[in-house]
C-alpha positions in Angstrom: 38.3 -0.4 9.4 37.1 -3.4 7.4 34.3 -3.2 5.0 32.0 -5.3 7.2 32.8 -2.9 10.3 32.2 0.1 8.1 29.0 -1.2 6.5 27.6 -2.3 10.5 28.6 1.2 11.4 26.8 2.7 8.9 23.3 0.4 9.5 23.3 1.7 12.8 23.9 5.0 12.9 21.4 5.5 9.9 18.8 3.2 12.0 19.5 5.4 15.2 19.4 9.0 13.4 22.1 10.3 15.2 19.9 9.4 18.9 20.7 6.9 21.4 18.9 4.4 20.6 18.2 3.5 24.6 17.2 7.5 25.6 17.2 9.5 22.4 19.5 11.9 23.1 21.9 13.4 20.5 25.8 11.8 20.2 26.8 8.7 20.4 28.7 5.9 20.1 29.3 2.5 18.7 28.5 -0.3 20.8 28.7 -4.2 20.4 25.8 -5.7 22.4 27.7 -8.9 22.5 31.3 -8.0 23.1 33.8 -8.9 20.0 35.8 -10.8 22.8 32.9 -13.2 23.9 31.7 -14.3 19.8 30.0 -11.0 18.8 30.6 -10.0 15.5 29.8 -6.8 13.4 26.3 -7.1 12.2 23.9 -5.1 13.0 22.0 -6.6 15.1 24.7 -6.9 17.8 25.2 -3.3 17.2 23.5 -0.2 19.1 24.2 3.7 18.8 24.5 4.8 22.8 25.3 7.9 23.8 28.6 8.4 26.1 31.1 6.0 26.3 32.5 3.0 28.6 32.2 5.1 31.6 29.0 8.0 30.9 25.9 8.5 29.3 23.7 4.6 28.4 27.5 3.3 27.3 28.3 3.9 30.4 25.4 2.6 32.4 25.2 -0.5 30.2 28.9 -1.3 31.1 28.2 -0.9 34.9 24.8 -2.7 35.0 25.3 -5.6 33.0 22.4 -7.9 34.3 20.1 -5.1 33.8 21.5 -4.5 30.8 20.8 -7.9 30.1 17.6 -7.8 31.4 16.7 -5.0 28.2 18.8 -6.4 25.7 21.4 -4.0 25.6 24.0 -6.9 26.7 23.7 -10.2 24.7 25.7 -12.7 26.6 28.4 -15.6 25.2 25.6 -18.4 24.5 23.1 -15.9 22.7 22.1 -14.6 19.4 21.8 -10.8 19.4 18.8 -11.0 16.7 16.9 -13.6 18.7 17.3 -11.1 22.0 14.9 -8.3 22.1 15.9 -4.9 22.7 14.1 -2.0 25.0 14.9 0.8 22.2 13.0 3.6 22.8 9.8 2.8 25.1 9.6 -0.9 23.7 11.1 -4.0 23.3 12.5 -4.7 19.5 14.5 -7.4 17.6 17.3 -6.1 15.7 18.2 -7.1 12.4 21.1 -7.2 9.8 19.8 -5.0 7.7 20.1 -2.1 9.5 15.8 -2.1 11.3 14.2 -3.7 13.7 10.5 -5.2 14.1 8.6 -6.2 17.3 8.6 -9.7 15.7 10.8 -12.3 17.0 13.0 -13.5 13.7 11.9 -16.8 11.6 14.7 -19.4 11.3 17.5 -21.3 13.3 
């Protein structure tokens, strides 16, 4: 694990507090809103503690719903920026940032 990867990891889980950050329940996972294989990188804004994995729990669900997924944020497609997508996190829609929080204000910039 790189130190970027480590330091994303980190953001995120201390962001989530150990919750899902889609339900709120305890345990959970790492999970790249845009996938590493379509441009997503390790910041932590494309990043999101889920509980379950590929197959159970909001992992899971995100995997096998992607447009709805897509529809809350929880999947950021190819052509998007994850900190210009707003997230459902909780009971409302957020913007992610790197640092590690998220505001209900769209980002300034590019």
């Amino acid at each position: 694990m790189n130190a970027e990867e480590r330091r994303a990891r980190e953001l995120v889980y201390e962001r989530s507090g150990g919750c899902c950050e889609r339900c709120g329940q305890w345990g959970v996972t790492y999970d790249h809103r845009k996938p590493r294989s379509q441009g997503g990188d390790w910041a932590p804004s494309n990043g999101m503690a889920l509980c379950g994995n590929g197959t159970m729990g909001c992992h899971g669900w995100k995997e096998h719903h992607p447009r709805a997924a897509a529809t809350l944020g929880f999947r950021v497609w190819s052509h998007e920026t994850p900190r210009k997508v707003p997230v459902f996190r909780r009971g409302r829609m957020v913007f992610l940032d790197d640092k590690g929080g998220f505001s209900e204000r769209q980002p300034d910039g590019d």
